[in-house]
N, C-alpha and C positions, 0 to 999 in steps of 0.2 A: 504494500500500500504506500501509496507518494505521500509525500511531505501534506500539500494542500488538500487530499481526499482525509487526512488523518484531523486535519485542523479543522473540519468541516464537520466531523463525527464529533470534537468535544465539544465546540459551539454548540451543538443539540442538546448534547450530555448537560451543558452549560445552563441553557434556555429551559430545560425540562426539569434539573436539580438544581437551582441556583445558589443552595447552602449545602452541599452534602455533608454529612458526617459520620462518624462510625456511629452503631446501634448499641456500642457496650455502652453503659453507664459508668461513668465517673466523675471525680472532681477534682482532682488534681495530678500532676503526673505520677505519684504511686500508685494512686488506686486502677489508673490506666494501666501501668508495668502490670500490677497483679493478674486484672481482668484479662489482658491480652499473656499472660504465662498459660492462663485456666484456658485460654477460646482454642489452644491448639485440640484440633480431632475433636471439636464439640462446638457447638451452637452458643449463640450471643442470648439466645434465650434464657438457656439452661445457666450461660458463666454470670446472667445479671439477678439470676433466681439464689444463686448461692452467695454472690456479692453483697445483695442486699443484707441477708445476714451477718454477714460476717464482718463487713464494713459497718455496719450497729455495736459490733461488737470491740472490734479496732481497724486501726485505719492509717496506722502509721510502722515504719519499718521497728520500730521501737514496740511499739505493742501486740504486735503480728508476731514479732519474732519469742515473744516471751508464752505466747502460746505451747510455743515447739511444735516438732510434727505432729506430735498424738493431739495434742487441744487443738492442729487446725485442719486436722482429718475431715473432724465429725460435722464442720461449715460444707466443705468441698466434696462430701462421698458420694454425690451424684454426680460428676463430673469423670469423665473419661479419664484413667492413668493419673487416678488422685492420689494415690502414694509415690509417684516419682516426681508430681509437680507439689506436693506438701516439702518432700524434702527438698526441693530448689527453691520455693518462695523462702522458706525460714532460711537458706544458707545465703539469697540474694539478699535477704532483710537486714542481713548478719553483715554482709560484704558492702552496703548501703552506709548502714552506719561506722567500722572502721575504714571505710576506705574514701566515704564521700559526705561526709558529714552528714548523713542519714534523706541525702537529696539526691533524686535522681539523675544522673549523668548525662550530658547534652550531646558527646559526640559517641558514633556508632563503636567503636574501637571499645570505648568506655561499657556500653552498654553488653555488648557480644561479651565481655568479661563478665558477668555476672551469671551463676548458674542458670540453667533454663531458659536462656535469649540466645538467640539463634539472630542471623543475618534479616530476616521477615519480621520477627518481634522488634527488633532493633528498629528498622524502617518504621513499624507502625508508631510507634513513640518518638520517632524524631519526627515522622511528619503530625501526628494528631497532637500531640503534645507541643510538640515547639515549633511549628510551622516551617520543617523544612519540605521543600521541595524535593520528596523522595517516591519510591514507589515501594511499596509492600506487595509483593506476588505470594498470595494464596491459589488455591485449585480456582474458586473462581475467576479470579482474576489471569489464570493459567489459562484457560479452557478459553475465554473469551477475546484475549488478544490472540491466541492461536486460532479461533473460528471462526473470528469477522476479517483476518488479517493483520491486524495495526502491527503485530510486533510477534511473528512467529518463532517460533524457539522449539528446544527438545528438554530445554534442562529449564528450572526457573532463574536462572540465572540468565541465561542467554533473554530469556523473556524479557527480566530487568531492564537488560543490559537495550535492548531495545526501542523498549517503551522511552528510558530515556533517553535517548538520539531522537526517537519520531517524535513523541508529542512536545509540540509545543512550549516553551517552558513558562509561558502565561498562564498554561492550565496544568501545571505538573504540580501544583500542591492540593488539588480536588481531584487529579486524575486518578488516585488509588481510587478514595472512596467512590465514584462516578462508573466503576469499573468496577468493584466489586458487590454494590447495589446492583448493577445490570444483569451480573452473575446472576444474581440469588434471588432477582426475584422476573426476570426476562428472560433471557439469554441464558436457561436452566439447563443441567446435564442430558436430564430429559425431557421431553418435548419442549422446545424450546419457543416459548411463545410468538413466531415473527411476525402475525397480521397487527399485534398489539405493542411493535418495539417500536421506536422513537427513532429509530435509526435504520429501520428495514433497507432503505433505497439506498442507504449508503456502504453498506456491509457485504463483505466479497467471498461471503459463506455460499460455496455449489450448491449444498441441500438447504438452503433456507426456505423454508415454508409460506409462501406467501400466496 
């Protein structure tokens, strides 16, 4: 997909979402770090249903962490792989407060050092949290630049690495979220809604449905 067919697809995105945002719930950038450790392999639903409590509960790297793993099981046991991300929140809570004065760290290097952040967690928290212009590639955000075109890839990295050359850098601080809203509730694994996208005419998917 060219440079000015890709600028034309986020002006849509632009016009049809003109605030996006992510759907976890938070309030400041730890409870984001949290929420987005929990959302890997599971739903923004289910990580804002256990959030709720547990964020009533405590809320900060300091009070989270004096839970320990066993007091912060019993918030999070409905959650996918709740005992290998209980012991990463409390050891990043740990690594938060000696190593960052208990505030969460602004550049990606920083962040990927802390247990349970990975290169995608890192992205989502530098761009929803601090306004950088990055891209966070999950499966939807996989699947939809590989099947409308904008930024084909095999690996998620190469997808990254794509999206950031083609889009626009006007629109590369909404591009995640714009892109992964499209995922998940349009541009679905299966049937994928095309008489009802926002973007049908411009999209260079063979099998689109229209």
């Amino acid at each position: 997909m060219d440079t000015r067919q890709c600028t034309r697809i986020f002006r849509r995105f632009q016009k049809l979402r003109p605030e996006p945002t992510t759907e976890l719930r938070y309030r400041n950038a730890f409870e984001l770090l949290i929420a987005v450790i929990l959302s890997a392999q599971c739903t923004d639903v289910a990580v804002n249903k256990a959030t709720r409590k547990l964020f009533a509960r405590a809320r900060t790297p300091k009070s989270i962490l004096a839970l320990g793993v066993a007091g912060l099981k019993p918030y999070i046991r409905s959650i996918g792989l709740h005992n290998s991300k209980a012991a990463n929140i409390i050891a990043t809570c740990r690594t938060l407060i000696e190593q960052h004065g208990g505030q969460v760290p602004q550049t990606r290097e920083a962040l990927q050092a802390l247990p349970g952040v990975g290169r995608k967690t890192a992205n989502v928290i530098l761009n929803t949290a601090f306004g950088e212009p990055v891209i966070a590639v999950d499966t939807h955000i996989f699947r939809v630049s590989n099947r409308i075109g904008i930024a084909p890839g095999r690996t998620v990295r190469e997808v990254e690495d794509g999206l950031m050359q083609r889009v626009p850098r006007v629109f590369l601080k909404d591009a995640h979220h714009w892109l992964i809203l499209h995922g998940r509730y349009t541009c679905t694994a299966r049937n994928p809604k095309c008489p009802e996208c926002g973007i049908s005419d411009l999209c260079e998917w063979p099998e689109r449905r229209l």
